[in-house]
C-alpha positions in Angstrom: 23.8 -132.6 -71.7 24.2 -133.5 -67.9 26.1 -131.4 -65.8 28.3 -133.2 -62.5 26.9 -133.4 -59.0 23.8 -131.7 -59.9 24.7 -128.4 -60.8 22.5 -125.8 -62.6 23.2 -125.1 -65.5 26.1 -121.4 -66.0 24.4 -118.4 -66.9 23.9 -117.2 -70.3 26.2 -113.7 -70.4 24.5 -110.7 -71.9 26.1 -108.5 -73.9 28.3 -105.6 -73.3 26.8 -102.2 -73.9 29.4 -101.9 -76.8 28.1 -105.1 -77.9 24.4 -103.9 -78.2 25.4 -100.9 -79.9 27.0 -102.9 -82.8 24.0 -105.1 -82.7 21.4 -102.6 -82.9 23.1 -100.7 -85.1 23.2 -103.8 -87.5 19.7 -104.4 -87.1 18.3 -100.7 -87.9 20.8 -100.6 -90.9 19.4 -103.8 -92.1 15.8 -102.4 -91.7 17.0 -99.4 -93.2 18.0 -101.0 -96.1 15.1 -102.9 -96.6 12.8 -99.8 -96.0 14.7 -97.6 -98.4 14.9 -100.8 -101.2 10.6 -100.7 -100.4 10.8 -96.9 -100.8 12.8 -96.9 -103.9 10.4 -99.8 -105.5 7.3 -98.0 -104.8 8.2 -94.9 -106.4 10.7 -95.3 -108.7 8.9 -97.3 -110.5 7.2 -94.3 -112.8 9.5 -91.5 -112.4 10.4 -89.5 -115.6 12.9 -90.1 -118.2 16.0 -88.2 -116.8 17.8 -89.1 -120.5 16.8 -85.7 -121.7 18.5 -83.6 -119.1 21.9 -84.3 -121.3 20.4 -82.4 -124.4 19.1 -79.2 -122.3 21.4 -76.3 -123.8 18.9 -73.9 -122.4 15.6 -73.0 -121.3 13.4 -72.8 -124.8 11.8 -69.5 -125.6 8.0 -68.7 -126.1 7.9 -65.3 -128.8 4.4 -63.8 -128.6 3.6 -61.9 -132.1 0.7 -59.7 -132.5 -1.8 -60.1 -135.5 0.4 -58.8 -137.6 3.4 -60.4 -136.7 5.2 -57.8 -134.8 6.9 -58.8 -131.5 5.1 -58.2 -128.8 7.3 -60.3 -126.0 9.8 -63.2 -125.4 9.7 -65.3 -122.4 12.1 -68.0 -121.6 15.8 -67.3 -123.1 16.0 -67.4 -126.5 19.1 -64.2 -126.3 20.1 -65.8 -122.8 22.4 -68.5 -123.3 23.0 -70.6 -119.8 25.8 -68.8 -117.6 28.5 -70.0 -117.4 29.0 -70.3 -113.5 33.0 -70.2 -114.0 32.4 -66.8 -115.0 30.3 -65.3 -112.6 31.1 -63.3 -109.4 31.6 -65.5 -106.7 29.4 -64.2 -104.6 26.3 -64.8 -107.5 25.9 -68.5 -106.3 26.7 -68.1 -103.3 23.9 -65.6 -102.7 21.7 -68.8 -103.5 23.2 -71.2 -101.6 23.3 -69.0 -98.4 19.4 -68.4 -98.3 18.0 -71.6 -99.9 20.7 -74.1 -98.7 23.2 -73.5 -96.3 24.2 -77.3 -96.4 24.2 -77.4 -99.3 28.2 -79.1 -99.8 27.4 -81.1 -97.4 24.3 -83.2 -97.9 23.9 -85.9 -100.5 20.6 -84.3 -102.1 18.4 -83.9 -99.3 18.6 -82.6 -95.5 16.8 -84.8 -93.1 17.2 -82.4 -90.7 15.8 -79.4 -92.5 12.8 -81.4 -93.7 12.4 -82.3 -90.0 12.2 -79.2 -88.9 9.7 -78.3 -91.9 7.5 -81.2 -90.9 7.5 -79.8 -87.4 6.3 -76.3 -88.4 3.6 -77.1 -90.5 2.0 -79.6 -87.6 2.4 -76.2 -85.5 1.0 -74.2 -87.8 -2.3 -76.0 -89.7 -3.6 -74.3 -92.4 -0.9 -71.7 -93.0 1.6 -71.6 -95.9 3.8 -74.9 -96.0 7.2 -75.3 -95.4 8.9 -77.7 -97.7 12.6 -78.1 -96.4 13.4 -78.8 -100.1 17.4 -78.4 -100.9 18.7 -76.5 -104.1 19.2 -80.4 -105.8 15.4 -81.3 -105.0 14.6 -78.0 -105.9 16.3 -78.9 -109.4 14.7 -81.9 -109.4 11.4 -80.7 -109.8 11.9 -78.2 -112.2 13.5 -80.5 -114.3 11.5 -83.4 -114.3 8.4 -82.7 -111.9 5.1 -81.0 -111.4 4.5 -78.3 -108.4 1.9 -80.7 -107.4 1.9 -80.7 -103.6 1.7 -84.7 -102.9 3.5 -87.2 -101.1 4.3 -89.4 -104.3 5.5 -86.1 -106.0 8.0 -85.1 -102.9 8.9 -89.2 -102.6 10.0 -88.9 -106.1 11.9 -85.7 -106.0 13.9 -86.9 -102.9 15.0 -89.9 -105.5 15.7 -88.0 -108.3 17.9 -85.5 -105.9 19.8 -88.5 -105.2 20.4 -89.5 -108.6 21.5 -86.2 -109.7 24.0 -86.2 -106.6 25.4 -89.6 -107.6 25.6 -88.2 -111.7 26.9 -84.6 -111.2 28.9 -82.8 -109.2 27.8 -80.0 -106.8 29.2 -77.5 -108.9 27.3 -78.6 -111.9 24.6 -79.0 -110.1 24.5 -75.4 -108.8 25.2 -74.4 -112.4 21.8 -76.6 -113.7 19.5 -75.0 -111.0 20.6 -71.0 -111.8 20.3 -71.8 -115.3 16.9 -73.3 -115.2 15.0 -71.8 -111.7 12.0 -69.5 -113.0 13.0 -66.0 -111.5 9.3 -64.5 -112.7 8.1 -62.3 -115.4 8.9 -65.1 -118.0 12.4 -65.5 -117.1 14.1 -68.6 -116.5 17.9 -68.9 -115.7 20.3 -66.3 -114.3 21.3 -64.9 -117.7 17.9 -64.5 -118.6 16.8 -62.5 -115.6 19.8 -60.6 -115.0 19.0 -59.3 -118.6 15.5 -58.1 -118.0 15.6 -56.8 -114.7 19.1 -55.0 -115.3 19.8 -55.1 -118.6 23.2 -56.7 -117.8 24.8 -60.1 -118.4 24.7 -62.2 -115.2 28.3 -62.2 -115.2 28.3 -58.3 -114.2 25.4 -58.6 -111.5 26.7 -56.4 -108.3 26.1 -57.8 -104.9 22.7 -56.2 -104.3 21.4 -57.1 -107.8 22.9 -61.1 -106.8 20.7 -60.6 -103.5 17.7 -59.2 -104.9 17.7 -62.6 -107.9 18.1 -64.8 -104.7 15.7 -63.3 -102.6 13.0 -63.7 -105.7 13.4 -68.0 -105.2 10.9 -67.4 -101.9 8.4 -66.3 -104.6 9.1 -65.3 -107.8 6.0 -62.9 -108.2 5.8 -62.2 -104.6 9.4 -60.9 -104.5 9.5 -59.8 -108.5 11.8 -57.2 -108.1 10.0 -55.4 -111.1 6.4 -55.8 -109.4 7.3 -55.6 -105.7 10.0 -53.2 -104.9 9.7 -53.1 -101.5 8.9 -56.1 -100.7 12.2 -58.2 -102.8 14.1 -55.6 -101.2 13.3 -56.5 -97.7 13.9 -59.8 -98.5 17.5 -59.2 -100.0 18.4 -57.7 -96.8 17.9 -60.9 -95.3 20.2 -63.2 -98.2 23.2 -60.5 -97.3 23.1 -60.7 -93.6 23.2 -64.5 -94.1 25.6 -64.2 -96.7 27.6 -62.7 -94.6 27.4 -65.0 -91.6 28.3 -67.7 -94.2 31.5 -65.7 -94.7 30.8 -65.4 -98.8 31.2 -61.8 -98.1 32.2 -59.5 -95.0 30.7 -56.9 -93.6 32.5 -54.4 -95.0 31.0 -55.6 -98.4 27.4 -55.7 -96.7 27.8 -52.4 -96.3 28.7 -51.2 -99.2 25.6 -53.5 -100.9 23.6 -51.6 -98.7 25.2 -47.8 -99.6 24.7 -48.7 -102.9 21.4 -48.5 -105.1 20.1 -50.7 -107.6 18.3 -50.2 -110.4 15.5 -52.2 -112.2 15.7 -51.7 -115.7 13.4 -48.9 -117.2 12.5 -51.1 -119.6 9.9 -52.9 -117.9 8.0 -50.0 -117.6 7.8 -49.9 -121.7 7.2 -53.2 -122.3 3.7 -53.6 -123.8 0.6 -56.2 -123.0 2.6 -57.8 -120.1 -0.5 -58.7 -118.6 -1.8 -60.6 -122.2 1.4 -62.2 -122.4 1.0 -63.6 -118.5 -3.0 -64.5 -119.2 -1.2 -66.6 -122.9 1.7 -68.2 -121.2 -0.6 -70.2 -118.8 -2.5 -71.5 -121.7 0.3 -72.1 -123.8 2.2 -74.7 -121.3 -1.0 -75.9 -120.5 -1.2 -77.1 -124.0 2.5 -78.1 -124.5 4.1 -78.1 -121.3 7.1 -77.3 -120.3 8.8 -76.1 -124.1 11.4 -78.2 -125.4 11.7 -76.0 -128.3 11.5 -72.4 -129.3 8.0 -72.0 -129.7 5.9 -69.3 -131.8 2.9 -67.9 -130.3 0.9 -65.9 -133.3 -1.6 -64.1 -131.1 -5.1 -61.6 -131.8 -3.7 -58.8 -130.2 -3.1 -55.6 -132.0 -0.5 -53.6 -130.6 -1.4 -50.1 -131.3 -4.5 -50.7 -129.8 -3.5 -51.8 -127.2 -0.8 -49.1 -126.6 -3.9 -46.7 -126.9 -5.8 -49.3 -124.2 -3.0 -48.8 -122.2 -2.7 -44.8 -122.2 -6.3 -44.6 -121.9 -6.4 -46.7 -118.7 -3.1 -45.6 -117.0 -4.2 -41.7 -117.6 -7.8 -42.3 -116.4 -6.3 -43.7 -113.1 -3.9 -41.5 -112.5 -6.7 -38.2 -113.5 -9.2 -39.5 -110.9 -6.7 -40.8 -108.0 -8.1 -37.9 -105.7 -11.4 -39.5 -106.2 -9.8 -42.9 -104.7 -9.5 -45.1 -107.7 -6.8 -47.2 -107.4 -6.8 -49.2 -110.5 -8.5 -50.1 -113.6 -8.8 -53.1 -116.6 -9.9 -52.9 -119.8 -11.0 -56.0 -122.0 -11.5 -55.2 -125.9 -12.2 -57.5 -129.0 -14.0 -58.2 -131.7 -17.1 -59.8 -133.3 -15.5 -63.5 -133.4 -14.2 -63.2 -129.7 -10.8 -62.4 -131.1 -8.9 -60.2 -128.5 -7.7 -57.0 -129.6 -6.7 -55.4 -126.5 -5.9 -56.8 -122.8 -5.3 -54.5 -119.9 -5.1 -56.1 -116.3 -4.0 -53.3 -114.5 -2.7 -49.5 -114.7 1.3 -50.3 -114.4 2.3 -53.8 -114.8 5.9 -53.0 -113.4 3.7 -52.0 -109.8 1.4 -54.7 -110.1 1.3 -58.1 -111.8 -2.3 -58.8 -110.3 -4.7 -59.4 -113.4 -7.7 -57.7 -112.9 -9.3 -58.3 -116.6 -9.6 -62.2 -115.7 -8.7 -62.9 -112.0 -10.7 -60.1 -110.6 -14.5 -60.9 -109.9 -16.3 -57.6 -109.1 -19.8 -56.8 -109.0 -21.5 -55.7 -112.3 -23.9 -53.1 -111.0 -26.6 -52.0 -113.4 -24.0 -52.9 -116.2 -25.7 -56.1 -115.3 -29.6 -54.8 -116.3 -29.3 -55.5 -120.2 -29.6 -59.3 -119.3 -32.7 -58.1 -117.4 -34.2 -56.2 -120.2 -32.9 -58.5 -122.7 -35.5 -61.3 -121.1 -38.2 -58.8 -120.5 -37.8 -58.7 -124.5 -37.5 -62.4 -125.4 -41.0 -62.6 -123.0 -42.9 -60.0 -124.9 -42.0 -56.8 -123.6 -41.4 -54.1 -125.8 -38.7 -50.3 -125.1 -41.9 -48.6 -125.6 -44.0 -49.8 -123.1 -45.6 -47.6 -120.5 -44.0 -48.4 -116.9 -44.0 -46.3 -113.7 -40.9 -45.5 -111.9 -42.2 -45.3 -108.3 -41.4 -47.3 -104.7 -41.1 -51.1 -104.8 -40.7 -53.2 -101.8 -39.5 -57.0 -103.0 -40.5 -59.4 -100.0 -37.8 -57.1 -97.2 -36.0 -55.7 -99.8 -36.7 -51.8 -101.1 -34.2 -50.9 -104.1 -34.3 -47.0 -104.2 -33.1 -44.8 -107.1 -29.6 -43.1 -107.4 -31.1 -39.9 -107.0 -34.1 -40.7 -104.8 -36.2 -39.0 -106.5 -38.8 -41.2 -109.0 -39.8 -40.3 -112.7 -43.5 -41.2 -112.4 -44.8 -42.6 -115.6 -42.0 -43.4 -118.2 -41.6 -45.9 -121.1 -38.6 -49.1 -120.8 -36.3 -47.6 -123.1 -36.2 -44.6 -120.8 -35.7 -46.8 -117.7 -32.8 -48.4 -119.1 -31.7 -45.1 -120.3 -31.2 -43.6 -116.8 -30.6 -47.0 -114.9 -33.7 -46.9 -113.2 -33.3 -49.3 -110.0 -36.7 -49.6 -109.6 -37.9 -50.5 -113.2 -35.3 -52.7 -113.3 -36.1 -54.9 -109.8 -40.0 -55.4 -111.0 -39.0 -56.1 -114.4 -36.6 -58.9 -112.8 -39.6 -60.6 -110.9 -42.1 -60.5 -114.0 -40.3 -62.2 -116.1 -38.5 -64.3 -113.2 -34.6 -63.9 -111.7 -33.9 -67.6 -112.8 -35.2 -66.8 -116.6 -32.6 -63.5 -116.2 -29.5 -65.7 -114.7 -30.2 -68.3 -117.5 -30.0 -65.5 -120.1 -27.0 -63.8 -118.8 -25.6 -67.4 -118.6 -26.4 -68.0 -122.6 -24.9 -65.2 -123.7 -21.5 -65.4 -121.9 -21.2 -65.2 -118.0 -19.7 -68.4 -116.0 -19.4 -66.9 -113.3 -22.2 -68.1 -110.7 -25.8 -66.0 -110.2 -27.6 -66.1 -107.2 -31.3 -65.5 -108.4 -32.4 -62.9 -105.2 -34.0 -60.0 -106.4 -31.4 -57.8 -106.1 -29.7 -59.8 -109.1 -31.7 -57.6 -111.3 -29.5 -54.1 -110.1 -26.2 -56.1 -110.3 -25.2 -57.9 -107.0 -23.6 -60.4 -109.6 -19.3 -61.1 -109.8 -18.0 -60.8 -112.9 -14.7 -60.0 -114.0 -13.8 -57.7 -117.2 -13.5 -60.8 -119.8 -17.1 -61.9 -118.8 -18.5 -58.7 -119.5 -16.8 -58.1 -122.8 -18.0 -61.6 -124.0 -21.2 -61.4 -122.5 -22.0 -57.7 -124.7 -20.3 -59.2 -127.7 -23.7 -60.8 -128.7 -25.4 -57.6 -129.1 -22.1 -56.1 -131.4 -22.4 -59.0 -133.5 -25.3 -59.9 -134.7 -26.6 -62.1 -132.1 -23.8 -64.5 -131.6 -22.1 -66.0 -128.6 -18.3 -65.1 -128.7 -15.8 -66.6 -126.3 -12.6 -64.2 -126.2 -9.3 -66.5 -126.9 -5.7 -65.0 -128.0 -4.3 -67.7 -129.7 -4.6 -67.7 -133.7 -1.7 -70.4 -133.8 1.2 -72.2 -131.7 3.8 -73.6 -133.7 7.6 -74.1 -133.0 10.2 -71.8 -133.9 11.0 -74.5 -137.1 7.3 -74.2 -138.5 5.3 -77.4 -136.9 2.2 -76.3 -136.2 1.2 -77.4 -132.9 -2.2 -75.5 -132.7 -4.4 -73.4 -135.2 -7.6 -72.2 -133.8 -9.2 -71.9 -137.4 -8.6 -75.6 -138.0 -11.7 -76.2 -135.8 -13.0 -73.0 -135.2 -16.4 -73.2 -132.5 -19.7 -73.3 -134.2 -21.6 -69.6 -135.0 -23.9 -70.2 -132.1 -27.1 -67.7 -132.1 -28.2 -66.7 -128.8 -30.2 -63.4 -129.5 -32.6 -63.7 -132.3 -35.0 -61.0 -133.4 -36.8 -58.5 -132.1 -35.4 -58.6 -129.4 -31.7 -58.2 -130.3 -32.7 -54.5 -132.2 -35.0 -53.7 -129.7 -31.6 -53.9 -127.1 -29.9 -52.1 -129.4 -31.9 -49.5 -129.7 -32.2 -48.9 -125.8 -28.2 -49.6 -125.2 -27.8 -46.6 -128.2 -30.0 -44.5 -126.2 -27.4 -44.8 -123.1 -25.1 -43.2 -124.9 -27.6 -40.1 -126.7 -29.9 -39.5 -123.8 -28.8 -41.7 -120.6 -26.0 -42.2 -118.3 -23.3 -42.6 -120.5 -23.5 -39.1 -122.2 -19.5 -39.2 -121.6 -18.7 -42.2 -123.8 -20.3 -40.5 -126.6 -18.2 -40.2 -129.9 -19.3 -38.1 -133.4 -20.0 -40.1 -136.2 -20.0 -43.7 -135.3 -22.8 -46.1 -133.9 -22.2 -46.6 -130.5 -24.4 -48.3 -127.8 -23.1 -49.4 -124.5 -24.2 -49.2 -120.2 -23.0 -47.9 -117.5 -22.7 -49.8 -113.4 -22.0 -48.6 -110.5 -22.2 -50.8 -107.3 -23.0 -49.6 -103.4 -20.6 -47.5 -101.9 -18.9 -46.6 -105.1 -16.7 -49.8 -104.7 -17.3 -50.8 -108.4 -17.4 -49.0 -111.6 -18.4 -50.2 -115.4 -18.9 -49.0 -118.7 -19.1 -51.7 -121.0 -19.8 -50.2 -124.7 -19.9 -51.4 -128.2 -19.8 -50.8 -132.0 -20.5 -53.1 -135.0 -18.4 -56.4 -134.5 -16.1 -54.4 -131.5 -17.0 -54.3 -127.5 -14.8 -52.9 -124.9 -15.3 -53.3 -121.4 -13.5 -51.0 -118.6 -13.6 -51.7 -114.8 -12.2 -49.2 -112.3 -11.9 -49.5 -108.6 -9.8 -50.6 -105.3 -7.9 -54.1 -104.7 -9.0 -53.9 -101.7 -12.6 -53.5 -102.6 -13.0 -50.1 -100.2 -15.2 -47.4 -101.2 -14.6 -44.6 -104.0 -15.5 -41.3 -103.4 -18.6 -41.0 -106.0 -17.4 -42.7 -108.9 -20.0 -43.6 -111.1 -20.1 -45.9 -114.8 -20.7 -43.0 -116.1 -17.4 -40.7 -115.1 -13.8 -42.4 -115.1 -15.0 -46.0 -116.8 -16.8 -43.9 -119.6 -13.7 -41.3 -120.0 -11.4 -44.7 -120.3 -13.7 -45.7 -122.9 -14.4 -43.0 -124.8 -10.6 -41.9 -124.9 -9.6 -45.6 -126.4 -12.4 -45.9 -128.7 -11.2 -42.6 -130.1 -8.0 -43.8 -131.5 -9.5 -47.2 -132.1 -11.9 -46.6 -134.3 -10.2 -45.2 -137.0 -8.1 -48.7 -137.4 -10.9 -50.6 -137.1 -13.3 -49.0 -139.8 -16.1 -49.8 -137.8 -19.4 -50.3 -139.1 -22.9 -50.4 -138.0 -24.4 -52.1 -135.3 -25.7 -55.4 -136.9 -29.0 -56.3 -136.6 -30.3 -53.3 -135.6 -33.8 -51.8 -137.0 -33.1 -49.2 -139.0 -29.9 -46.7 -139.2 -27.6 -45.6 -136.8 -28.9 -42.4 -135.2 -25.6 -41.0 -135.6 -26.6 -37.3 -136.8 -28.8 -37.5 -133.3 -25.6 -38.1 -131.6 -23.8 -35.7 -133.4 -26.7 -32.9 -132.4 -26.5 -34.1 -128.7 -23.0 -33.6 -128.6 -23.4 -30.2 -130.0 -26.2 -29.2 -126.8 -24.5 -30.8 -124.1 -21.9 -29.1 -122.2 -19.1 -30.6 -119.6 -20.6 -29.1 -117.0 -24.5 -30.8 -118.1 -22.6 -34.4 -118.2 -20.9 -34.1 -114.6 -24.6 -33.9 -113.9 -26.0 -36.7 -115.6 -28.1 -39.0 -114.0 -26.0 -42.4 -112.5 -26.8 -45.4 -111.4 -26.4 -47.6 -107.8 -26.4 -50.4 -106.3 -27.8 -52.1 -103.5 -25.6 -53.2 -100.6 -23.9 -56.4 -100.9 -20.3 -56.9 -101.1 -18.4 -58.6 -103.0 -16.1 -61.5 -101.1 -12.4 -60.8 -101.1 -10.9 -63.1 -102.7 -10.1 -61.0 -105.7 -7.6 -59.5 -104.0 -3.4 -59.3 -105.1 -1.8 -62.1 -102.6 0.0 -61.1 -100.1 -1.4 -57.3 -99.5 0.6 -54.6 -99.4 4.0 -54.4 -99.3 6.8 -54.1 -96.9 7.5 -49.9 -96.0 10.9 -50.7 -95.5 13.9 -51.2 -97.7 17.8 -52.0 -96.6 18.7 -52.4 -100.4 17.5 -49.5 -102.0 15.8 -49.1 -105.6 
């Protein structure tokens, strides 16, 4: 087009800043769109079948029975029906929503914002606990239809499945989903069902505090289990009232008088029995199934009244020997086959939920030397054989003698006897660390074992279970045993979902003869002439050894009888020092007082595979010339220095001193 006379051509007019707005705005939307579509394709394309949400009435319960089919717990809710949130206390859910979302009414499933301001926290804070901004809908979301797992794809698909519950429920029903189906610890899952163990209430008569202390347990539910950490869930319940209160669900009068006014976990906690078994099953049963869809049946090995004396025994040894600084104790027992029959992971499960007979790894001490002597046997070595006990130096390393003091000449059987360090380290490099590890390894430990020479005196982590399966061999015969609990899972209707002796493991011989009675004959003499004098019982066959690690950190006795071994572990969580606790004081006590009242229900029998007969009247006469006061004085074994990591310990250390809601 020509213009007139030459002129240039107008100029092109830009647009108005309103005009740019609207056009930007268009163009992000678009891209937004597009970008969320992308989103949406990429990760919708495998989420789970949300169909089933419709036929949830509530959460399914797991009913653990003992061996003879007595009830020995119930997780999930099988006498809590879901709440109805109509007929709750207002200021139930309202405890929730003030500490875990404050927006929530407002948002449409997820806070940008408040995931923002996670994302920002974590990049300042690297390798600390993360922050995952999650709302009380995504939080529902992945309890219904996701796994904890802590990835991208996981939190992508929870953000779209908060959205589709938004766009299919109302928030009202959606608050009523997530108290009805949030995991509040201890096996309890929904408000009903937690309101009924830890107050023995329906949730419809919670008081304020008890509301605040259920809502301050969604941080952790074991770190702030009311039951298990008092203090701690307390501390934490302060902070839902005061932002309960700036929320306006309640005023301050009301705050105060939460505060004025105790509450009460229920006693019956305390009396609940093989809470610790119960945590080590559950684990394996959803492992196996899942998250239940139906009442399940768990028919377990446990036998309760064992285990109620497993549980005296190790509660009343703690407490009796506090002044001498142990701080708790576990107790593994079962039988020939591996079959648990008692499970203790700690002295009160209502103070601590920590497991100690599985999750602890402690070292063994000379509880460790059988596996020692055991391939000193298997390479020709015989009890009787002449040995000196006198100063041994291994490369820089000079193990020295409880007592320091040395015996002079004395035969094996008599080393092993009085947990002789020395015999013990030069045994060890004869017949080579590695061949010792490898042995210790076939009869039961996983746990790793470095092959230094101090290996031989214990400077090996184990934890209670290992122990127990590891002695089993030389209770039964020969035999490797792996301990397991579960006889059969089946649902509440009688489908069998597991039986253990549909395809029971293989008898697998790891001891064979002479060796096996020649242990057997040194592990009885512990008992009749050695270091665990205290463990001693009239009229059954008993063998068994004691451990003690440096610095009294670590104590063992780990004992058997024919087809039955018991291990017992006492100590500190937080792996400081004792004040002289040996194998053979506390751990054998514990022992001896639940072998006592087990042994009668077990009928037990001989030592199998031992030469020749139980030397039970020698026992008997022992007992008769030994006096208290001559076993406080019996010789004990140590270890030398090398401590354990501390990873064993309960997360999250002690607990908070103080308390605005009180207990």
């Amino acid at each position: 087009m020509a213009y007139a006379d030459g002129a240039p051509p107008p100029a092109r007019r830009g647009r108005t800043p309103l005009q740019a707005l609207i056009y930007w705005s268009v163009v992000l939307a678009v891209w937004g769109l597009i970008f969320i579509a992308a989103f949406l394709a990429a990760f919708a394309t495998d989420l789970p079948d949300t169909s089933k949400l419709y036929d949830v009435t509530r959460q399914p319960s797991v009913t653990y029975l003992d061996r003879s089919g007595a009830v020995v717990a119930v997780r999930g809710s099988q006498y809590a029906p879901p709440a109805d949130i109509d007929a709750l206390p207002p200021y139930v859910p309202a405890a929730f929503v003030s500490i875990e979302d404050r927006q929530f009414y407002h948002h449409l499933g997820f806070n940008p914002w408040g995931m923002l301001r996670s994302e920002i926290y974590n990049l300042k804070h690297p390798g600390g606990s993360l922050r995952g901004g999650s709302t009380i809908t995504q939080q529902l979301a992945r309890n219904l239809f996701l796994t904890p797992a802590q990835t991208y794809r996981r939190k992508a698909q929870e953000l779209v499945l908060a959205v589709w519950l938004e766009m299919h429920f109302s928030k009202k029903q959606i608050l009523a989903l997530y108290l009805n189906r949030v995991s509040f610890g201890g096996g309890a899952y929904g408000i009903e069902a937690a309101a009924q163990r830890y107050f023995n209430k329906p949730a419809s008569g919670l008081t304020l505090g008890e509301a605040a202390l259920l809502a301050a347990t969604m941080k952790g539910p074991s770190r702030y289990n009311p039951a298990a950490n008092s203090e701690r869930a307390a501390r934490r319940a302060t902070v839902v009232l005061y932002e309960m209160e700036r929320m306006g669900a309640i005023s301050p009068a009301q705050r105060r008088a939460a505060f004025s006014q105790p509450v009460h976990v229920s006693a019956r906690l305390a009396n609940q029995r093989a809470q610790y078994f119960v945590d080590w099953l559950d684990a394996q049963v959803r492992s196996q199934v899942g998250e239940p869809t139906e009442d399940l049946v768990v028919e377990t090995t446990l036998d309760l009244p064992i285990q109620a004396a497993a549980e005296q025994a190790v509660r009343a040894g703690v407490a009796a020997h506090a002044d001498q600084g142990v701080g708790q104790g576990a107790l593994v027992a079962m039988d020939g086959e591996g079959r648990i029959r008692a499970y203790v992971g700690g002295a009160t499960y209502a103070e601590s939920q920590f497991d100690r007979a599985t999750a602890a790894r402690r070292q063994a001490g000379s509880a460790f030397k059988p596996f020692v002597y055991l391939a000193a046997m298997e390479n020709g070595h015989t009890p009787d054989e002449p040995v000196v006990d006198e100063p041994i130096t291994i490369g820089n390393w000079t193990p020295r003698n409880y007592t320091g003091k040395y015996l002079g000449p004395i035969d094996l059987k008599t080393a092993l006897a009085q947990s002789i360090n020395t015999v013990a380290a030069r045994l060890a490099q004869q017949v080579g660390t590695a061949r010792v590890a490898d042995t210790a390894h076939r009869l039961g430990i996983t746990s790793p074992i470095q092959t230094d020479p101090s290996m031989a005196l214990g400077a090996v982590e184990v934890s209670p279970m290992e122990m127990a399966e590891a002695y089993d061999a030389f209770a039964n015969g020969g035999f490797k045993a792996r301990g397991y609990g579960i006889e059969r899972l089946r649902t509440a209707k009688g489908r069998v979902l597991y039986d253990h002796a549909a395809a029971p493991p293989a008898p697998q011989s790891v001891i064979g003869q002479p060796a096996l009675s020649e242990m057997i004959r040194m592990l009885r003499g512990v008992l009749v002439s050695g270091t665990g004098a205290r463990a001693r019982i009239s009229g059954y066959d008993l063998a068994g050894k004691t451990g003690t690690t440096s610095d009294y950190k670590d104590a063992w006795f780990v004992g058997l009888t024919g087809g039955f071994v018991t291990a017992v572990w006492v100590g500190k969580d937080d792996n400081t020092a004792m004040r002289k606790v040996t194998g053979g004081g506390p751990p054998a006590e514990i022992w001896r007082n639940f072998m006592a009242s087990a042994l009668p229900r077990l009928a037990a029998q001989p030592i199998p595979g031992a030469d020749g007969p139980a030397p039970v009247e020698g026992i008997d006469e022992a007992l008769s010339q030994t006096s208290p006061a001559r076993d406080a004085e019996a010789p004990v074994d140590t270890e030398p220095e090398a401590p354990p990591p501390r990873r064993f310990r309960e997360r999250g250390g002690r607990p908070a001193q103080d308390s605005a809601v009180p207990f």
